[in-house]
C-alpha positions as CSV (number, residue, x, y, z in Angstrom):
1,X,-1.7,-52.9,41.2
2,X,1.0,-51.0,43.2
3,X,0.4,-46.9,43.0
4,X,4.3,-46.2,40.4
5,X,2.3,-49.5,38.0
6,X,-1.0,-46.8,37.9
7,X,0.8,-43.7,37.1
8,X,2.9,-45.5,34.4
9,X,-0.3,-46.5,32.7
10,X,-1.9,-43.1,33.6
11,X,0.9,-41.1,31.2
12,X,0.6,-43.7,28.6
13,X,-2.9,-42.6,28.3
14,X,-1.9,-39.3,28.1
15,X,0.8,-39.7,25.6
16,X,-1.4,-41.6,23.0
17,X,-3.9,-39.1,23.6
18,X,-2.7,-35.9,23.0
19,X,-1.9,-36.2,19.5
20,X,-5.7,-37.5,19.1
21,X,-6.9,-34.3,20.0
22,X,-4.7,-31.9,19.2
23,X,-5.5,-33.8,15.0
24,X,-9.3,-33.2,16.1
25,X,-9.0,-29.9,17.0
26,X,-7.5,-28.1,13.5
27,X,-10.6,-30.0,11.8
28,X,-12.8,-29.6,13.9
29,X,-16.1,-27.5,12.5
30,X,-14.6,-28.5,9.2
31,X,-17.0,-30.9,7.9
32,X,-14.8,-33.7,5.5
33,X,-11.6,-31.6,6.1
34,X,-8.8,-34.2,5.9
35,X,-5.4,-33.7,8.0
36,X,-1.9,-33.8,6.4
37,X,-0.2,-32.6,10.2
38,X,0.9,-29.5,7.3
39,X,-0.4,-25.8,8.0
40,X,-3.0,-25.1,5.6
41,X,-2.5,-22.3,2.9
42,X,1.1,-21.0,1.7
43,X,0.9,-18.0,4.2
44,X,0.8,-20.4,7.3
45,X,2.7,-19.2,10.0
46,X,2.5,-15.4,8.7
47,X,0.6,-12.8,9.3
48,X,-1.2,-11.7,6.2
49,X,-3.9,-9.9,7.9
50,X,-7.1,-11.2,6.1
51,X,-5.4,-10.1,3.0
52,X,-4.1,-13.2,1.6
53,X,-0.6,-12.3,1.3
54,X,1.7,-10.5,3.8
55,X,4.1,-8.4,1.6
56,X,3.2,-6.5,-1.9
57,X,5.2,-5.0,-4.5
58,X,4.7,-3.5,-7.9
59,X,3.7,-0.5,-9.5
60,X,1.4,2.3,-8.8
61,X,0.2,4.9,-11.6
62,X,-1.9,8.1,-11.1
63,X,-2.4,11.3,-12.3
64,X,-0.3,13.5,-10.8
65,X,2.4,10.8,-9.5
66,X,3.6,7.4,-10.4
67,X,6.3,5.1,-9.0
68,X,7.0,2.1,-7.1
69,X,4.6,0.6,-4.0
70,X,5.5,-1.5,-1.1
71,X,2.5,-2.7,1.1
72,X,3.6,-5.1,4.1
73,X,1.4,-6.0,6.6
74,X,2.5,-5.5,10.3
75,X,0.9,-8.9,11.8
76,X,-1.9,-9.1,14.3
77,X,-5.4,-9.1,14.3
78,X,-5.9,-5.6,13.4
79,X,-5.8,-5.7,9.5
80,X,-3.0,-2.6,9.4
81,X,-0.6,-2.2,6.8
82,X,2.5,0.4,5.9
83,X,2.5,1.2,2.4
84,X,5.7,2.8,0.7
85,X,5.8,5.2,-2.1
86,X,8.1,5.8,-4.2
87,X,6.8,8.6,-7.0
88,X,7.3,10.9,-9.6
89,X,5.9,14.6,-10.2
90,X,4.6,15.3,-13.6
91,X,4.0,18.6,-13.6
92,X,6.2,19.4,-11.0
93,X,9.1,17.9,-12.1
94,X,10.4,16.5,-8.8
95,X,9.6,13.2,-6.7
96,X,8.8,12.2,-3.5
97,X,8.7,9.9,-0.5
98,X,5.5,8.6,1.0
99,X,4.9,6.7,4.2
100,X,1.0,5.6,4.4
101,X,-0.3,3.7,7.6
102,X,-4.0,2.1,5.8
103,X,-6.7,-0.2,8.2
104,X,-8.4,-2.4,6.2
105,X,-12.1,-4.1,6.1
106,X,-13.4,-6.6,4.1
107,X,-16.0,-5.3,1.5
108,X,-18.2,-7.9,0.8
109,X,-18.1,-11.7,3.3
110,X,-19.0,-13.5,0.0
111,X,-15.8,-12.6,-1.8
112,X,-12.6,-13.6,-0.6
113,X,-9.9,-11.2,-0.1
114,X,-11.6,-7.7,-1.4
115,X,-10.9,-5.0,0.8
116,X,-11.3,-1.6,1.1
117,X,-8.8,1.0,3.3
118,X,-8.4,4.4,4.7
119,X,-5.1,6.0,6.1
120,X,-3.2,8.4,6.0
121,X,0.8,9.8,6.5
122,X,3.3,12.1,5.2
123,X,5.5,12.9,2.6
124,X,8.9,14.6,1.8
125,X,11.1,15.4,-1.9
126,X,12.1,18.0,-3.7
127,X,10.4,19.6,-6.6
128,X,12.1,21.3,-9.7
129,X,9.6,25.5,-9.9
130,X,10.1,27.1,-13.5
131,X,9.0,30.5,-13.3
132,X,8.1,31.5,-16.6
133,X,7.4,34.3,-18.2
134,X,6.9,36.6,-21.6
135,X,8.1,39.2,-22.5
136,X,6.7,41.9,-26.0
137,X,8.9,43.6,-27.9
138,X,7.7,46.5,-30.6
139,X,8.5,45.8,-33.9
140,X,10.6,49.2,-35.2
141,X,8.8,51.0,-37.9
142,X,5.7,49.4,-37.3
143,X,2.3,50.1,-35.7
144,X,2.0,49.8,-31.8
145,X,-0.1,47.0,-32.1
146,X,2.7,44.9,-34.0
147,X,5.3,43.0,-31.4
148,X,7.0,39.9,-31.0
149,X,7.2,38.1,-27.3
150,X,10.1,36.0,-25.9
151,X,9.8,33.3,-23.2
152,X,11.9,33.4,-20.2
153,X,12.4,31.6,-16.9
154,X,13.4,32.8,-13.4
155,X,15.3,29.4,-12.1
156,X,15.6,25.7,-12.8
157,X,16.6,24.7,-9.5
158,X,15.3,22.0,-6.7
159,X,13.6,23.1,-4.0
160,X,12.5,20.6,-1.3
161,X,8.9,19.8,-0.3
162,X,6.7,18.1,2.7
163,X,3.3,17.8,3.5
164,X,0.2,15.1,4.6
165,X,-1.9,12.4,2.8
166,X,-4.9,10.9,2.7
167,X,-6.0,7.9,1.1
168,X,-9.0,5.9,0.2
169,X,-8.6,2.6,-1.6
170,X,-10.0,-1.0,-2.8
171,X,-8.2,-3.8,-3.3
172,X,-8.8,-7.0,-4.7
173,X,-5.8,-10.4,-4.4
174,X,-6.3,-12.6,-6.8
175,X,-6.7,-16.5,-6.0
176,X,-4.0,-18.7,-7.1
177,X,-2.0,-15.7,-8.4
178,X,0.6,-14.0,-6.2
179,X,-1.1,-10.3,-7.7
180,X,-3.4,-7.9,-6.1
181,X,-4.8,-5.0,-8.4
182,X,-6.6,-2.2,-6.5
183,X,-7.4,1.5,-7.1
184,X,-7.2,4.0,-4.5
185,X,-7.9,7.9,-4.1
186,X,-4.7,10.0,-2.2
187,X,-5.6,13.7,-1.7
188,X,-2.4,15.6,-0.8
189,X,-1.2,18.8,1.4
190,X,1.9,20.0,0.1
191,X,4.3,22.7,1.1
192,X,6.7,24.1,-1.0
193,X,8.9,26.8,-1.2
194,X,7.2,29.3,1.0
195,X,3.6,28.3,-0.2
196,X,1.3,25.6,0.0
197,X,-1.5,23.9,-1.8
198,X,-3.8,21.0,-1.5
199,X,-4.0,18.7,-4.3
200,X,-6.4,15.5,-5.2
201,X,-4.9,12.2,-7.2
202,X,-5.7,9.0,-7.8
203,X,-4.5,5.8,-9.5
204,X,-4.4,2.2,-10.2
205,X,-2.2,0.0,-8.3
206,X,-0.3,-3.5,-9.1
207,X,1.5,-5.4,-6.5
208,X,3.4,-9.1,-7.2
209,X,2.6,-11.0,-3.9
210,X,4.4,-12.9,-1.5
């Protein structure tokens, strides 16, 4: 056989093969897995982290602040997500901003997708201060220990407000549901108008999936 005849054949062989094995190796180590030539799982071709879903949004309620969550994570091996918060203050009367950057870990290799996370970031708003305060008033005519009190406040204005978080959290996506539920623990550095404080919250989180 003339030497164009062999490398003719030779790339035949080739052709028919590659498909063989590129089929054997998505199954392979998966005893009785069948092939479709379709990526498995709806989040083929993304990058969901180990999570099970690559974007999140819902609702988060806590003690001090409650508001809207975005979770998205940024792709790679690394498990890292960015998590938006959008809140409001109860007692301060205000809301804020907050940017979180959270690693995750899988908390237990017998149950699929329930992690736990640590992170941390920043925050910026505005708050509304009431400075309150009494004032007594003697009765005329009537004993010293006889007076009536009237409730002022100094301003009802918005004053703006930055500072650092923490946060601790546990999260848990639910199989054939696009829904995580989780809980997670944010203590908070705030400072505001000249002073500062640190503060501890926590809440329960709801995200819709995708």
């Amino acid at each position: 056989m003339k030497k164009p005849a062999l490398i003719l054949v030779f790339l035949s062989l080739l052709l028919a093969a590659a498909p063989v094995s590129a089929q054997t190796q998505k199954t392979a180590g998966k005893p009785g897995a069948k092939s479709t030539g379709k990526g498995s799982g709806k989040n083929s071709g993304k990058s969901s982290g180990g999570a099970g879903y690559q974007t999140g949004i819902g609702l988060r309620g806590g003690g001090y602040a409650s508001g809207l969550t975005v979770k998205h994570f940024m792709g790679g091996k690394n498990n890292v997500a960015i998590e938006g918060l959008l809140t409001t203050e109860y007692y301060a009367k205000g809301a804020r901003l907050t940017v979180l950057l959270e690693k995750h870990f899988p908390l237990l290799p017998e149950v699929k997708n329930l992690q736990w996370y640590v992170g941390g970031g920043m925050h910026l708003g505005a708050y509304r201060r009431y400075n309150y305060y009494t004032v007594g008033y003697r009765l005329r005519g009537k004993k010293h220990k006889d007076y009536y009190y009237v409730q002022y406040y100094g301003d009802d204005k918005l004053y703006p407000v930055f500072g650092a978080d923490l946060v601790l959290g546990l999260e848990y996506k639910i199989d054939d549901l696009p829904l995580t539920v989780g809980v997670d623990y944010k203590p908070y550095f705030d400072i505001y108008d000249g002073a500062s404080g640190l503060y501890n919250d926590a809440a329960l989180n709801v995200r819709f999936t995708f």
